[in-house]
N, C-alpha and C positions, 0 to 999 in steps of 0.2 A: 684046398691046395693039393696037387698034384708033388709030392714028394719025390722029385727029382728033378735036375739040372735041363732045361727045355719045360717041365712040364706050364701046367695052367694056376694062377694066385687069382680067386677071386674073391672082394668085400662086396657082399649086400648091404646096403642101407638105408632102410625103406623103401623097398623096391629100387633102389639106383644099384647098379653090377658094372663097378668097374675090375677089368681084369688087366692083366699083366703073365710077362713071362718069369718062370724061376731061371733070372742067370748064375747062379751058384745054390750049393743045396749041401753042404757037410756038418752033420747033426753033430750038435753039441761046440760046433767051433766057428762056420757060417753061415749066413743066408742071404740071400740077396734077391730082389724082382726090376723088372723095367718095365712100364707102358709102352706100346706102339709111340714110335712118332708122328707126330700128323704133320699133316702138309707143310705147318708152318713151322716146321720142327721142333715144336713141344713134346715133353716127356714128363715124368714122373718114375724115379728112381728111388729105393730104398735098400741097404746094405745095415747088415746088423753081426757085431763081428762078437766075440764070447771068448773071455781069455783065464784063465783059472788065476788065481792068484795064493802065494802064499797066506796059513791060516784059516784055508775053507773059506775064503773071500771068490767074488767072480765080479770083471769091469764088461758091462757092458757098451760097445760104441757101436751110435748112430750113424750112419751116413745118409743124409734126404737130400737127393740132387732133382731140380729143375720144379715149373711151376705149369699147372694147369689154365689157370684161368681168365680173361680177360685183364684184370685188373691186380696187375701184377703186387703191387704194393698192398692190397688189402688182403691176399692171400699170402704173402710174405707175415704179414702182422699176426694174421689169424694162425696160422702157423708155428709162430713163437710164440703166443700165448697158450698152442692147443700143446706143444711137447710134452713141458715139463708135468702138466696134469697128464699125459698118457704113461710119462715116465712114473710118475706115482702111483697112477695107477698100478702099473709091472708091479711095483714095489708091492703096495699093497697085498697086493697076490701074491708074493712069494713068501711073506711074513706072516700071512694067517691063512693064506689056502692052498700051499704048496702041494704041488702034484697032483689037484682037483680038477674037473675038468667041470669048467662053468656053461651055464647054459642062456646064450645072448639072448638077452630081450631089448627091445626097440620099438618106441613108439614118436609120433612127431603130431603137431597138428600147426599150420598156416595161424598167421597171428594180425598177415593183411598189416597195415600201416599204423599199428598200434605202438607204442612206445615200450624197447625193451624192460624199460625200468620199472614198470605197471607189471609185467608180465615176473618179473626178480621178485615184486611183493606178492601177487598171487601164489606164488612156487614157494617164500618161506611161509606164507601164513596156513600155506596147506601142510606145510611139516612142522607145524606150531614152534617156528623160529622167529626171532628179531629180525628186523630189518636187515640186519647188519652180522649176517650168521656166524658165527665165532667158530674155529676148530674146537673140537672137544664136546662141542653141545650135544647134548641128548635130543632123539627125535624117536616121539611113538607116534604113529596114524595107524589108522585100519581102512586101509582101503577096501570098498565091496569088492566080494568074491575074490580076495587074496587075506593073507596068513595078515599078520597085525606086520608093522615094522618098525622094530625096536631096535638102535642102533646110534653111531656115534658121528658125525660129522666131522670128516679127514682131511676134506678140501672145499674151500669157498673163496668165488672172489664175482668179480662184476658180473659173470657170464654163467657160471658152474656152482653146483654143490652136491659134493659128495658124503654118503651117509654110506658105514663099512655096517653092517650083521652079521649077527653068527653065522648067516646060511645066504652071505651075498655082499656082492658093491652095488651101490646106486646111485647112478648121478643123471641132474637134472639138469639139463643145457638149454639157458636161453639165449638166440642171437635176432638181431633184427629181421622180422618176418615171421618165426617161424619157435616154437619150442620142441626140448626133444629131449628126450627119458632113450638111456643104453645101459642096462643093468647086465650084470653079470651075474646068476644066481647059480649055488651051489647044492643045492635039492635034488631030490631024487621027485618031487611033486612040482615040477616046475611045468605043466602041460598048462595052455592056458593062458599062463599071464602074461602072455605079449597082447592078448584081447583085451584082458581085463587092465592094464596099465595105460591101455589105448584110452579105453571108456573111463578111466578116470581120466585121463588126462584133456581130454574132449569135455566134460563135464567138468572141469576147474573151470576152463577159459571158457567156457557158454556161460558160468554164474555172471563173468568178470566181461563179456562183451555187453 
């Protein structure tokens, strides 16, 4: 991001770069971006407004105006279900990793016409979960060529699961077509495991195809 009012906002996500302009930029009170409109007058808006409250409390408000995508309603849905897990996620971060600066990892691999539901039990039985992953469960694996991951499970529901570490968040997103690992690690040894998260993750679903 381009830290001023006109500059450039851009998300990578596995290779996809969507950008945006910053329409507002005042550190600590607000921020805001817009997509280009296209032709058919689509955009993609976000406004995030930061208000101090008495107590040492702070309210954050969302504002996400407009939709990208063909199918208006599946992206409406997807949307309300992806918030409240980003909002938690914020949370998360501000309650155990305050003022760290994390380091994105992201991995994805195609899943082709297979049933997300196949793909939910692959992803708990790889973090030696139930079916039916509870908040608070304990999860260790050691993945090859990364550190072990020993940690708590913060969020779970049909789609997601998040496991918090001492030295990260991790979550595991399955939607139809396709799964995807977006960790946030807080190491200063993080070189690396965007490859090695890949190649496990490629190596679950080759056991499982």
């Amino acid at each position: 991001m381009e830290p001023r009012e006109g500059g450039t906002a851009a998300m990578d996500i596995g290779g996809n770069t969507e950008e945006s302009v910053v329409t507002a930029y005042e550190p600590g009170k607000r921020f805001a971006t817009r997509t280009a409109t296209g032709e058919d007058g689509r955009f993609m808006a976000f406004e995030y407004l930061i208000e101090g409250r008495d107590g040492g409390s702070t309210v954050l408000r969302v504002v996400h105006s407009g939709v990208l995508g063909d199918d208006w309603q599946d992206e409406y849905d997807a949307l309300r279900r992806g918030w409240p897990f980003h909002l938690h996620t914020l949370r998360e971060y501000l309650t155990h990793f305050p003022g760290r600066t994390g380091v994105p990892v992201f991995a994805m691999t195609h899943t082709g016409e297979r049933f997300s539901q196949q793909d939910h039990a692959a992803l708990t039985r790889a973090l030696a979960l139930p079916a039916e992953a509870l908040i608070g469960a304990r999860v260790h694996i050691e993945p090859p060529g990364l550190p072990p991951l020993d940690g708590e499970v913060t969020w779970s529901d049909n789609q997601r699961i998040e496991v918090r570490t001492g030295d990260g968040l991790y979550t595991f997103h399955h939607l139809p077509g396709a799964v995807l690992l977006f960790h946030h690690l807080f190491r200063t040894d993080a070189q690396g495991a965007e490859t090695a998260w890949q190649q496990w993750l490629t190596s679950l679903l080759a056991e499982r195809s």
